[in-house]
C-alpha positions, 0 to 999 in steps of 0.5 A: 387830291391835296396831301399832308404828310408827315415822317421824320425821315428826310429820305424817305419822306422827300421819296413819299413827297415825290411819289405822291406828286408823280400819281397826281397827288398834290402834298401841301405840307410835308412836315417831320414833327408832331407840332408841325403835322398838328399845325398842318391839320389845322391850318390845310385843306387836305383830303387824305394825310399820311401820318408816320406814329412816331415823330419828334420831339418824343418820337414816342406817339406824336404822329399818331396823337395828332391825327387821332386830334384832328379826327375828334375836330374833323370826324371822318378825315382820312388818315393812312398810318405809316408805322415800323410796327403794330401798335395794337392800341392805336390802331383800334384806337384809329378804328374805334370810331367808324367813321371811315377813311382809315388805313395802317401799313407797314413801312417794310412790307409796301412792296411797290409804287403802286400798291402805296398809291392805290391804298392812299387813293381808297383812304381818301376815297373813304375806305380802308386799306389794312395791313394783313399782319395789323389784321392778325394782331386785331384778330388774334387779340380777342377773349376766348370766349368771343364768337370768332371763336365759332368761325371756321378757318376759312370764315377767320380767312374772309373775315381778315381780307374783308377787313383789308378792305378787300371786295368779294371779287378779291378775295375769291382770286386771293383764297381760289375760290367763286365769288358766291363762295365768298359770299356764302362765308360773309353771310355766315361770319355776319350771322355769327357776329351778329352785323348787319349785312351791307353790299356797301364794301365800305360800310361792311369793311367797317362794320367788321373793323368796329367789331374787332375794336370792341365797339360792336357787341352781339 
């Protein structure tokens, strides 16, 4: 699986660089500027790139910007943000779409090797791999009168792990509850939300994405 990775960080990006080759990952360009990255998106064939927002010269949003470019010339090219905060605009902006293969994590709450590792692998396979607290931010972000409004507590729990990218069978070990429950809670929060129902976890997670990006309306 060939990778494009870009982080400003010498450290840290040569650290990424080695854990990716160890999994099996083939990085073709690790770059440490916006310009490079956009010349690197371009230039590589790549299957997933892991994208820091904020890379030099303006350390502002170059990382994020380069990415969100090759997403308009390559729809659907998996992306997976790194970043040190939620940046609520880009990430609905990333999400805004729907194409797939999307992720956003938080540099200081990747708490393991493999953790990182799967949530690359699910990116380029086409899925989604959400930071909790970017999920928060997503949801705590809507008008008052949105119908997330109508979800109970436990349906606003559900709702959050599936936009994780979690299946049914996760989220039933991380809330305690039976597979069925949690199917029971999808089918009303999809109801409520007014979203088609897939048995496509993809699909499904990024139904949910687009509604909470605003692209979705009931």
């Amino acid at each position: 699986m060939r990778v494009v990775l870009a982080e400003d960080l010498f450290l840290l990006r040569e650290g990424l660089c080695n854990l990716l080759t160890a999994h099996g990952f083939t990085v073709v360009a690790a770059v440490a500027s916006g310009p490079e990255l956009r010349r690197a998106l371009a230039e590589e064939e790549l299957d997933v790139a892991v994208v820091d927002v904020r890379l030099p010269p303006t350390f502002t949003d170059e990382g994020m910007q380069a990415a969100l470019e090759a997403r308009r010339e390559r729809p659907g090219l998996p992306v997976l943000v790194l970043s040190q905060h939620v940046e609520q605009l880009y990430a609905r902006e990333l999400l805004g779409d729907g194409a797939g293969g999307i992720g956003y994590l938080l540099k200081d709450r990747v708490l393991g090797a493999e953790e990182f590792v799967e949530s690359v692998r699910r990116v380029a396979g086409g899925g989604t791999a959400m930071d909790p607290e970017v999920v928060t931010k997503l949801l705590g972000g809507r008008r008052r009168d949105d119908p997330l409004a109508m979800l109970t507590p436990r349906e606003r729990e559900v709702l959050a792990l599936m936009a994780e990218g979690c299946s049914n069978a996760a989220i039933a070990a991380r809330l305690f509850v039976s597979e069925s429950a949690v199917g029971k809670h999808s089918a009303s929060i999809f109801s409520k939300l007014g979203i088609s129902v897939s048995d496509d976890t993809n699909r499904r997670v990024l139904a949910v994405l687009a509604y909470l990006n605003g692209s979705v309306h009931p």
